[in-house]
N, C-alpha and C positions, 0 to 999 in steps of 0.2 A: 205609457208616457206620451204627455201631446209633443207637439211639434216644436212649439213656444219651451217645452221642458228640454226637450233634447237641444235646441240650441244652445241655451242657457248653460245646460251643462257641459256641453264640448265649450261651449268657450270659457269654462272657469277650469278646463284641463289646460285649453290653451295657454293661459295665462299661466295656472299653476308649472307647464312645461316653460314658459318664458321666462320667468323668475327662478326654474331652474338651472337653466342653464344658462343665464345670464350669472348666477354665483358662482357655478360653475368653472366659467370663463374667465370671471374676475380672481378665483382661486389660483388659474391656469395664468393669468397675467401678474399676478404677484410673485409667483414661483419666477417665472420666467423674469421678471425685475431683479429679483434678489440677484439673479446669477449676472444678469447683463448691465445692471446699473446698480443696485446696492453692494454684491460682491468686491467690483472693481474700487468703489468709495472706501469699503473696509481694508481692501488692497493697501491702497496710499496710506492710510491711517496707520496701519501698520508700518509703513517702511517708517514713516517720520518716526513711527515708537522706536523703531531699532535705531535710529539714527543716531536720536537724543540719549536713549540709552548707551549706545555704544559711544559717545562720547563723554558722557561722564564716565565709563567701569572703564575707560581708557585713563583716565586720572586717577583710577583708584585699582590700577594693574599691582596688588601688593601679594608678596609670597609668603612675610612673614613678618612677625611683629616687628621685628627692626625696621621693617620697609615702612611698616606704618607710621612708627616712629617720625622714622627721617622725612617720609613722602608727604606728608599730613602738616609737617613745618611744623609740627609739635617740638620737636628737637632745637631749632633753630629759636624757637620762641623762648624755650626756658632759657635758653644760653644767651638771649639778649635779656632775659629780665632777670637771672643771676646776676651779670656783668654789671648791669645797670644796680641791682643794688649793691654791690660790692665796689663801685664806683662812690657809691650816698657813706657805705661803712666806712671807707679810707676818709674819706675828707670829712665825715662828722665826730670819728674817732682819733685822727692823725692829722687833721689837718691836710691832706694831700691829696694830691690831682692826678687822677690812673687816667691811660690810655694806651690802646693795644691796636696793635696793625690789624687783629683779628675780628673789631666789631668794625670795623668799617665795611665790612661784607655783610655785618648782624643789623639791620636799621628794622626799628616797629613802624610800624602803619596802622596801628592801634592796640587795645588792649580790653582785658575783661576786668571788670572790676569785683573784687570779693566783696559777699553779702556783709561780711561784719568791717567795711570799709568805712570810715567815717569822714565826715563831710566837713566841712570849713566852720570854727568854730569865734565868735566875736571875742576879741580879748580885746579888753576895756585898759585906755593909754588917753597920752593928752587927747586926743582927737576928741576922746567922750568928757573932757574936760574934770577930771576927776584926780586925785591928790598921786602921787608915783605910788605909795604906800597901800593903794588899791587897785594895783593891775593885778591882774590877772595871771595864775602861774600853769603855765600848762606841764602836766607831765610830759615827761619821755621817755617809752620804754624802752628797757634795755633790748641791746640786740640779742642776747642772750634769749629773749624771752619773743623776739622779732614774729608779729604778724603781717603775711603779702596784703596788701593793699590792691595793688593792679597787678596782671599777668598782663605783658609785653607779648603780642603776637606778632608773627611775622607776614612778609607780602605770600608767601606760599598757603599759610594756614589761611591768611584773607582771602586767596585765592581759590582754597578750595572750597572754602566757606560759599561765597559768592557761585560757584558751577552748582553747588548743595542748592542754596535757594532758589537758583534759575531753575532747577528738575524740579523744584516742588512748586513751583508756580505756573510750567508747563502744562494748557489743560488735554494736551493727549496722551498722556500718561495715566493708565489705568490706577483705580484706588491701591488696590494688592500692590500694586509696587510704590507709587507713592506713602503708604503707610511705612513700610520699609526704608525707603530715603529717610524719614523722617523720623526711625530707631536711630540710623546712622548717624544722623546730624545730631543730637538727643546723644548719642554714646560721645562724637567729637568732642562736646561741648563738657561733658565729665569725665571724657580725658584731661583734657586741659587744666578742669580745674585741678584735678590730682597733679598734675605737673605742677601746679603751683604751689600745691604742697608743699613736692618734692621743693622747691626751692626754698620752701620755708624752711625746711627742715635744716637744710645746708648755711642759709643764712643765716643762724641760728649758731653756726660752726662758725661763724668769721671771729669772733675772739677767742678762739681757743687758738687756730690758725695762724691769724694775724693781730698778737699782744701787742707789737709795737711798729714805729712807722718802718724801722729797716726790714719786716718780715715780710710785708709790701711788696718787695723787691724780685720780681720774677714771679710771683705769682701765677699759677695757670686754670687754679680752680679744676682740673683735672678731678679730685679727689671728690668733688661733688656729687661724679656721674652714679661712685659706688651708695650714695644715698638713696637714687631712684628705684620708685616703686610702677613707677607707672611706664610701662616697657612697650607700650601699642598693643598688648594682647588683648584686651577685651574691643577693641577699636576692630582687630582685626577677624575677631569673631562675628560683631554685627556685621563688616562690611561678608564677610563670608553667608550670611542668611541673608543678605541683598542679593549678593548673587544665586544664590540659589531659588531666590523666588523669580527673578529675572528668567531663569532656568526656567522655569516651570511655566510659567506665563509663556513663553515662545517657545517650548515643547522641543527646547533645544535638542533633547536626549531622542524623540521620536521622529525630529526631523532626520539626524542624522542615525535613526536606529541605533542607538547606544541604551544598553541595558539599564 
């Protein structure tokens, strides 16, 4: 080998040793980042996960379906959109004006409306300049036969409504558990509507109840409650695989060594 060969080739070791260990190093400085600057970033990101999280499954501390019930404002809501139409049945049936010391605690702050809800319908009167003898006659179904219209929510159910959308619009919350908020809110939503059932169901009971306006009289609706089907148990089932995924996700059980 000439002289001209031999340098040529020590310097394409050279080289080839430069670019070794310059990967090397750069392997050597990425490790070393993870721990000293990536590590720490995942740090924080984390705690803000627990945070938020810990502040919504603070709202959602339930034992057991009754809690769900009451906590969820599910409860409070049927009991104003009972009242409220049992308010509509006295005075379109009896002519008379209920009122009770006990809804003045019950006030909606809005409502769902059911899908077979119908909308404002044109009935044709002088306005449309047309003869009396062609207006328009709308039915009226009986109560007997009574379907809910709107379900009456209360500021609790709006309330936890609103912490629900605030977690799922949060973007440091992991998919796995945002999938999860979003059974829960998904199950909320068909509780309620079953609540609304239930009140159909009861509302449906007001002229058996109440035949005349003296029956009226002390009314508590109490008898209602034994109508319901929808008790928070499936509510309190999703919110139970939330937490549990919450669980699994912060390895709650490995932190604390629990089997």
């Amino acid at each position: 080998m000439s002289i001209d060969e031999l340098v040529s080739f020590l310097k394409d070791i050279v080289q080839i040793l430069f670019w070794g260990v310059g990967a090397f190093l750069a392997v050597l400085s990425y490790q070393h980042a993870k721990v000293s600057i990536f590590q720490p970033a995942k740090n924080e990101v984390f705690k803000v996960q627990i945070a938020v999280l810990q502040s919504l499954l603070k709202e959602l501390n339930w034992k057991s379906s009754i809690e769900s019930w009451d906590k969820s404002g599910l409860g409070t809501s049927a009991q104003i959109s009972l009242n409220g139409y049992f308010k509509r049945y006295a005075k379109d049936q009896h002519d008379a004006e209920m009122s009770s010391e006990v809804e003045k605690n019950l006030v909606a702050v809005g409502g769902i409306f059911s899908p077979s809800a119908k909308g404002f319908q044109l009935v044709k009167g002088p306005a449309d300049e047309v003869e009396d003898d062609s207006t328009l006659d709308v039915d009226e179904t009986s109560w007997s036969e009574f379907k809910w219209d709107i379900f009456e929510i209360s500021a609790e159910f709006q309330s936890l409504s609103g912490k629900i959308e605030s977690a799922l619009n949060d973007p440091v919350l992991p998919s796995m558990i945002l999938s999860e908020i979003e059974n829960f809110r998904e199950e909320l939503h068909k509780s309620a509507m079953r609540a609304a059932e239930d009140v159909e169901k009861a509302v449906r009971q007001f002229p058996r109840h109440y035949p005349t306006k003296e029956s009226l009289n002390g009314a508590t609706l109490t008898w209602a409650h034994n109508l319901r089907e929808e008790r928070g148990e499936k509510l309190l089932e999703a919110l139970n695989v939330l937490k549990k995924s919450v669980r699994k996700y912060l390895q709650s059980d490995e932190l604390l060594k629990h089997r």
